[in-house]
C-alpha positions in Angstrom: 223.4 123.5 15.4 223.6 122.7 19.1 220.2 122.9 21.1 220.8 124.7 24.7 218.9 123.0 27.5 218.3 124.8 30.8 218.8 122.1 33.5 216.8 123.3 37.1 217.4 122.3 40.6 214.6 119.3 40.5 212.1 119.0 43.8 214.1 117.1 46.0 211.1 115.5 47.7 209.8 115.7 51.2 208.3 119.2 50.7 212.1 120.9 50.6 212.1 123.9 48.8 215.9 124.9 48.5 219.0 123.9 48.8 222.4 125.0 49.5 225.6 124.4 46.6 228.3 122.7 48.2 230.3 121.7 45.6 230.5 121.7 41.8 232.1 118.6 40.2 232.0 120.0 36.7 233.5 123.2 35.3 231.5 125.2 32.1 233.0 124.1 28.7 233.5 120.3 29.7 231.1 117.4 28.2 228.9 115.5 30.6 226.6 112.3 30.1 223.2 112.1 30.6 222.2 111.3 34.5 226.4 112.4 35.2 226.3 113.8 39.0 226.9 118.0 38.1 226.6 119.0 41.8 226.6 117.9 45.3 223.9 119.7 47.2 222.7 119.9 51.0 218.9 120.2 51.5 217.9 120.2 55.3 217.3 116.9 55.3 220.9 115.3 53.7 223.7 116.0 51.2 223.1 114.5 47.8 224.5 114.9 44.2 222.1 116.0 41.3 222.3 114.5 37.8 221.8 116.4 35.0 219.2 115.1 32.6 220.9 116.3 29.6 224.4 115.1 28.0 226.3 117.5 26.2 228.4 120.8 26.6 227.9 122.8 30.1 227.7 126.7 28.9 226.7 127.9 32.4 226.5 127.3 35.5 224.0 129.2 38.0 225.1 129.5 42.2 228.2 129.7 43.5 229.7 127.3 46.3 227.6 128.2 49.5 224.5 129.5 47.5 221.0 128.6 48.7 219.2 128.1 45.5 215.3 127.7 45.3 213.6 124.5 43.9 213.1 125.3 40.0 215.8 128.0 40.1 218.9 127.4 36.9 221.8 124.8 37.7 223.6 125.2 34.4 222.8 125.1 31.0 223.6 121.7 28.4 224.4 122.9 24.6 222.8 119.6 23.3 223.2 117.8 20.0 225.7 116.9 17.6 226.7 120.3 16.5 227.4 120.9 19.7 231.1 119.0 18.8 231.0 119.3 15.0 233.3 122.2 15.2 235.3 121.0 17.5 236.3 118.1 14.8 236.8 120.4 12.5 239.1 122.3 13.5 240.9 119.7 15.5 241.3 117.7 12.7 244.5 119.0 10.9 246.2 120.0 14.2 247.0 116.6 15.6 248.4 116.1 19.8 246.5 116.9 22.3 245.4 120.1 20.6 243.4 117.9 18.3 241.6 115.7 20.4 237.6 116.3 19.9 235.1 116.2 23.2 232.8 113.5 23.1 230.2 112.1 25.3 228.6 109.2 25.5 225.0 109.7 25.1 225.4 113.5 24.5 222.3 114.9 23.2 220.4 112.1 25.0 217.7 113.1 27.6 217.3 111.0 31.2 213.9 109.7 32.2 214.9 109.0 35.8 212.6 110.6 38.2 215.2 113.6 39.3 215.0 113.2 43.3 218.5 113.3 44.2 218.9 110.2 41.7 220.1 109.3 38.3 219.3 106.3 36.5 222.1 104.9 37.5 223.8 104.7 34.2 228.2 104.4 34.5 229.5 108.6 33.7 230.8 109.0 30.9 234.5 109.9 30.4 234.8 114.1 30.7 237.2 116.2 29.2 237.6 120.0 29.2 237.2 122.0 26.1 236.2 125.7 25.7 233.8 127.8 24.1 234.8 130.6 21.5 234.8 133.8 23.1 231.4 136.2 23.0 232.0 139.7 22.2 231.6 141.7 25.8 228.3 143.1 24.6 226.6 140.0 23.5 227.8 138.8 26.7 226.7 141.6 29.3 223.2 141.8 27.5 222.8 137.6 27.8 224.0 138.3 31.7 226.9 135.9 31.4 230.9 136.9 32.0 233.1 134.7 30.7 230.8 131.7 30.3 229.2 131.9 34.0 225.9 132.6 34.5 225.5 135.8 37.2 222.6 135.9 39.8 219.2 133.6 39.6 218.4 135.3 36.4 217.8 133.1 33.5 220.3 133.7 30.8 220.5 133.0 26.9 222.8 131.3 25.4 223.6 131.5 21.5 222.9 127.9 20.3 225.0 129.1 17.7 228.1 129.6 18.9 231.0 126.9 17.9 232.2 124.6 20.8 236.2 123.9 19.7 238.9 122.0 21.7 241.8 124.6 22.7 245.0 124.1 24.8 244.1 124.1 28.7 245.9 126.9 30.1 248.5 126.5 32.9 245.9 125.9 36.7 247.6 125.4 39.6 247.1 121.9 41.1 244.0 120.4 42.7 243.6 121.4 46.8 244.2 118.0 49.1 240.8 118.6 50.9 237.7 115.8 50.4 235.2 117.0 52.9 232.8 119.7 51.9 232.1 120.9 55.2 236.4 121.6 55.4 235.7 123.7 52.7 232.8 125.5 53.7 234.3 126.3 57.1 237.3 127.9 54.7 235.1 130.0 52.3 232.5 131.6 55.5 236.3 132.2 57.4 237.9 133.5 54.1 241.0 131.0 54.6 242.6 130.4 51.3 243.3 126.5 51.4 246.0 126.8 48.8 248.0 128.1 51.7 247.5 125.1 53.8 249.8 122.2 54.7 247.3 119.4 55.6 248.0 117.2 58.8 246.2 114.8 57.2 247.8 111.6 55.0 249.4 113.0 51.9 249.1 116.0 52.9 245.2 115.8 53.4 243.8 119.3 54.9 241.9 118.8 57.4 239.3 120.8 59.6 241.8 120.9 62.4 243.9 122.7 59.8 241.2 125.4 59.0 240.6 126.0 62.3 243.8 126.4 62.9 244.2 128.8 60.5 241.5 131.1 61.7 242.8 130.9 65.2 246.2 132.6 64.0 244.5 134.8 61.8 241.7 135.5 64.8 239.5 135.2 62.2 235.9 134.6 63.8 234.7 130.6 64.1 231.9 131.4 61.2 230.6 134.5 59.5 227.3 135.7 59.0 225.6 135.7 55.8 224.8 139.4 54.3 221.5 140.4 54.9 219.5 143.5 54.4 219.1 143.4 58.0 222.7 143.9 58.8 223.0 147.0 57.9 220.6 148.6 60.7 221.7 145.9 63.3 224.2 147.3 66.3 228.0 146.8 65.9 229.1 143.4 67.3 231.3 142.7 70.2 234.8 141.9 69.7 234.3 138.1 71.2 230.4 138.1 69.3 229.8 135.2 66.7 227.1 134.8 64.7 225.9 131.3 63.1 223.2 131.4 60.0 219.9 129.6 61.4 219.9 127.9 58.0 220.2 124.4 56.9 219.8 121.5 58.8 220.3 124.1 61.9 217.5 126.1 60.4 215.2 123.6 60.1 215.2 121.8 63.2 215.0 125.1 64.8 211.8 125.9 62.7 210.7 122.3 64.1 211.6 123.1 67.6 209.7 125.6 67.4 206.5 125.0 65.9 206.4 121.7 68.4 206.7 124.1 71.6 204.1 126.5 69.6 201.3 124.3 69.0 201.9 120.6 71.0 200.4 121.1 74.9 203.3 118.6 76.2 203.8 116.9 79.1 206.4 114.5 80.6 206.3 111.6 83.3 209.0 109.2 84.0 210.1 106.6 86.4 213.0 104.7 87.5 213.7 101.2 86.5 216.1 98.2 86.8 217.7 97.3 83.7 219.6 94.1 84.7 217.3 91.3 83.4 217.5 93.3 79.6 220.9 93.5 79.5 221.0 89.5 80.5 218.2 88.7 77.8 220.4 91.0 75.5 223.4 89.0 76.2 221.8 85.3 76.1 220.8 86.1 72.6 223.9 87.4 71.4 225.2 84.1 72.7 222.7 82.0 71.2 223.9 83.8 67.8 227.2 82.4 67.7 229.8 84.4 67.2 229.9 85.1 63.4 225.6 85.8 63.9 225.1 89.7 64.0 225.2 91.2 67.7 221.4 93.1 68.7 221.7 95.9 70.2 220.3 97.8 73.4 218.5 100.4 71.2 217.0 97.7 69.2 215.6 95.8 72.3 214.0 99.0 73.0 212.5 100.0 69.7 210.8 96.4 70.1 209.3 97.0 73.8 208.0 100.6 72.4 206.0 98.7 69.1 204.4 96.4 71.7 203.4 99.4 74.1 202.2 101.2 71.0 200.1 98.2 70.1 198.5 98.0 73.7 198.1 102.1 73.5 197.1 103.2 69.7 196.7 106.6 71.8 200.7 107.4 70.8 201.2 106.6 67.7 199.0 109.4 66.6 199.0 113.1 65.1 196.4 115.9 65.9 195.3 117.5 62.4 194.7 121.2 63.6 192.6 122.1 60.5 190.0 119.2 61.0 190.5 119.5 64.5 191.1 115.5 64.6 193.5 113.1 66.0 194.4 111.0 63.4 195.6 107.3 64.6 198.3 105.2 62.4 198.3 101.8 61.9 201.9 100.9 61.1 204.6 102.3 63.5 208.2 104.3 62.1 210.1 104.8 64.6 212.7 107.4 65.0 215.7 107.5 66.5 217.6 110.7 67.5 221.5 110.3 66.4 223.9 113.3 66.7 226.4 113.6 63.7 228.8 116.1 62.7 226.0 118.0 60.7 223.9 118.5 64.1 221.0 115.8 65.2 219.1 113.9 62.6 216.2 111.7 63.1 216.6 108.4 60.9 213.2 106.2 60.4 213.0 102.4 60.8 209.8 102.0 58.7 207.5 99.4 59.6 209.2 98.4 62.7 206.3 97.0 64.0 206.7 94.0 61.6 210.5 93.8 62.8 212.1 91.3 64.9 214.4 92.3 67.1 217.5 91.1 65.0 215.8 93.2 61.8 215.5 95.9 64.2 219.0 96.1 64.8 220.5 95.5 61.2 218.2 98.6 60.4 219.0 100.6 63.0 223.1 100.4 61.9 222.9 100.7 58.7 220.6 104.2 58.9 222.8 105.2 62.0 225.9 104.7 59.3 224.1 106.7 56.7 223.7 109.3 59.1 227.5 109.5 60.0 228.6 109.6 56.3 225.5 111.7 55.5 224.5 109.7 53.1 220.8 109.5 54.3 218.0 110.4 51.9 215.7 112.2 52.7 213.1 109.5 52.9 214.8 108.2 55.7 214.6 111.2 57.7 210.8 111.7 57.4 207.7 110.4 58.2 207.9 108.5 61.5 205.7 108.0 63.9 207.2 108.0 67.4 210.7 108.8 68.5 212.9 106.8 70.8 215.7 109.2 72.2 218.8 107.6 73.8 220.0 110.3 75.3 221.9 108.1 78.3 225.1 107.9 75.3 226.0 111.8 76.4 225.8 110.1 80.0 223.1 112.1 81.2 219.9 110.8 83.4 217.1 112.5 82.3 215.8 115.0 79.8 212.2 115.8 78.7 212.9 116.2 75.4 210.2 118.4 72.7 208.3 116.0 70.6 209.2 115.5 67.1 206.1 117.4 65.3 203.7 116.4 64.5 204.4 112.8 65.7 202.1 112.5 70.1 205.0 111.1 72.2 208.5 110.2 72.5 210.3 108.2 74.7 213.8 109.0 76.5 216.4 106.6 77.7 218.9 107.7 80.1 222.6 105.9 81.2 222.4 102.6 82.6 224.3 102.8 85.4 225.1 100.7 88.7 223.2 102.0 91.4 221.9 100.4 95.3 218.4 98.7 94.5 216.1 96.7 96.6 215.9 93.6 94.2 213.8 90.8 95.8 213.6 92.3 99.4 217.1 92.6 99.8 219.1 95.5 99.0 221.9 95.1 96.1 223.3 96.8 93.0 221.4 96.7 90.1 221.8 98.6 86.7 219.6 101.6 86.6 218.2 103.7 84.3 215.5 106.2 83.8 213.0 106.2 81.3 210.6 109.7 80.6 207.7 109.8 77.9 207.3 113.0 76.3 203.5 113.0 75.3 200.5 115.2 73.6 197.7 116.3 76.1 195.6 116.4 73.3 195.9 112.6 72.3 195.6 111.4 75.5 195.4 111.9 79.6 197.8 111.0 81.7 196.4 107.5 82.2 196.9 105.9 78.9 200.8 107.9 79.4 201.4 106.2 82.6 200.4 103.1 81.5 202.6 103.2 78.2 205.6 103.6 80.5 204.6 101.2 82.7 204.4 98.6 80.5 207.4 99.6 78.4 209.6 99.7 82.3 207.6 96.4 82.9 209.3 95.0 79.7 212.8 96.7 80.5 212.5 94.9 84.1 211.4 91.6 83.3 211.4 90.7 79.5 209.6 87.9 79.6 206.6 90.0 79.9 206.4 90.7 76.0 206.0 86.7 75.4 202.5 87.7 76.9 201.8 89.1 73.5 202.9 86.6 71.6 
């Protein structure tokens, strides 16, 4: 007799407390291993896959495709144990072909001890093959809450542990739809495009979100739809041109964060204008002094390093005000954050301990996490917990911004474009490259002395180098 385990959507860490289904990679009836990826989630902080801690026979699953479901909600439910394909080999037995093939899986009715967070235990997934359950009479079925196999709502639903698990014939599906990306099919399903219908402009035939688009453009569908709420039904007709976006999601969250930073962080800005030349040289000498298979250190590196040695000569900054102790709390190590736009919206990687960090480590960190963030592959560890934030915003080829502090962090600095401008350089005037740096800061940390003299030391640094070997 097969056991039925209830697998839930595990906390994801970080204090998230839902996530949204973005795609299912296994179907109810088929036979997964123990820590086998089930689903592919997106939390506000990055897009991961969940292993199931079970291996045996999905019965149900719970959430469809664009679902938010709440931490400790159902994912599916695992018929677990050897009965669970006993039947199956006896009946497929006698039968022989492909009729007679029994569903196995390696280390079904095992259970995982990885710690669920995103992560299995890494162990290789176990070879999968479809088979289906014997059909539940329409009452059983309606009074368990389950149609046809799948779970309906949140509610939690019974299985009959019971019920035989045989291998039958797969019925006729049509073939699988040419599209990889998740958010291709998300934009599809909130526009009602049927992919099916599409001819991808991609390489074999690989739909892309050009395609979808495209779609809705000649059906004049609207660019995204608005979830159903109770809310909608009082609210006033929309305009013909009106689109409504979801604040949900990544979107939801760093609106929440915007927010609460304008909401309870008395801010205020300064910045200055400074001449970039000498870093760019001192970036370039070192590059050179590399070789030319060494890796290349970046400009955002070189300023990550000047910020650690400001924040060492003003503790002030790297700081957080606890409102319920009424305290300012001081940090010893520094994680710095880094703004970096992506095709999900703006994410905020962390370089931890980047105070330790030369400016070579600095830079092999800051690609890798700014790759991760690309492929949205960051976990959420990486997106939480730093300290102070450095903002290039100069890479939309803009001057100056006074950006909102990343709460609950005291300061962050901007960068703008380095540009060539006329600059009186030694007396004389000449061109010079130019940029403009502005620090963000919490009034309650600090006054505007200890900002001023941050970002004088940091444009010190920026304009003559050599003044960090002070330090050393």
């Amino acid at each position: 007799m097969a056991e039925v385990k209830e697998f839930t959507l595990p906390d994801l860490g970080e204090g998230l407390t839902e996530a949204e289904v973005v795609r299912w990679l296994v179907e109810v009836g088929e036979v997964v291993a123990v820590d086998q990826p089930v689903v592919e989630v997106e939390t506000a902080k990055a897009m991961v896959e969940v292993p199931c801690p079970y291996g045996g026979v999905v019965t149900a699953r719970y959430g469809a495709e664009g679902e938010e479901l709440a931490v400790g909600a159902p994912l599916l439910t695992v018929a677990v144990g050897a009965d669970a394909s006993a039947p199956a080999a006896a009946e497929g037995s006698g039968s022989g072909g492909a009729d007679g093939v029994v569903a196995e899986a390696d280390g079904a009715g095992e259970t995982s001890g990885a710690v669920l967070v995103g992560y299995g235990t890494g162990a290789p997934p176990a070879r999968r093959r479809r088979v289906r359950p014997t059909p539940v009479p329409a009452a059983a079925a309606a009074a368990a809450g389950q149609v046809n196999g799948v779970a309906s709502g949140y509610g939690r639903h019974a299985v009959t542990p019971e019920v035989p698990v045989r291998a039958e014939a797969a019925e006729p599906a049509p073939g699988p739809v040419p599209v990889i990306s998740p958010l291709v099919r998300r934009l599809a399903r909130q526009n009602g495009v049927e992919l099916r219908t599409l001819t991808g402009s991609g390489p074999d035939g690989l739909i892309l979100r050009a395609d979808v688009e495209r779609a809705i453009g000649e059906a004049g569908a609207p660019a995204a739809a608005a979830e159903p709420s109770a809310a909608a039904a009082s609210a006033p007709a929309a305009d013909a041109g009106e689109v409504r976006i979801p604040l949900r999601g990544l979107r939801g969250v760093v609106a929440d964060k915007m927010s609460r930073s304008r909401r309870e962080i008395p801010e205020a800005t300064c910045w200055v204008d400074v001449d970039a030349t000498e870093l760019l040289a001192a970036r370039r000498a070192m590059n050179a002094a590399g070789g030319p298979d060494a890796p290349k250190i970046s400009l955002l590196a070189l300023l990550a390093r000047i910020c650690t040695a400001a924040l060492a000569r003003y503790p002030e900054l790297n700081a957080r005000v606890d409102t319920e102790a009424r305290e300012i709390v001081r940090l010893e190590r520094v994680h710095v954050g880094f703004a970096a736009q992506t095709d999900r919206g703006l994410v905020v990687p962390v370089v931890r301990d980047a105070h330790a960090r030369s400016a070579e480590s600095l830079s092999e960190e800051l690609g890798r996490l700014t790759g991760a963030a690309r492929d949205g592959s960051l976990t959420p560890g990486e997106l939480t917990g730093s300290t102070f934030t450095l903002n290039n915003y100069g890479v939309f080829g803009v001057d100056g911004s006074t950006p909102i502090i990343n709460h609950p962090e005291a300061a962050m600095l901007g960068v703008g474009r380095i540009v060539p401008k006329p600059w009186v350089y030694e007396g004389e005037l000449a061109v010079r490259q130019v940029t403009q740096l502005s620090l963000t800061f919490d009034h309650r940390v600090c006054d505007g002395g200890v900002a001023g003299g941050f970002l004088r030391y940091v444009a010190d640094c920026v304009e003559q180098p050599a003044v960090l070997l002070r330090g050393v």
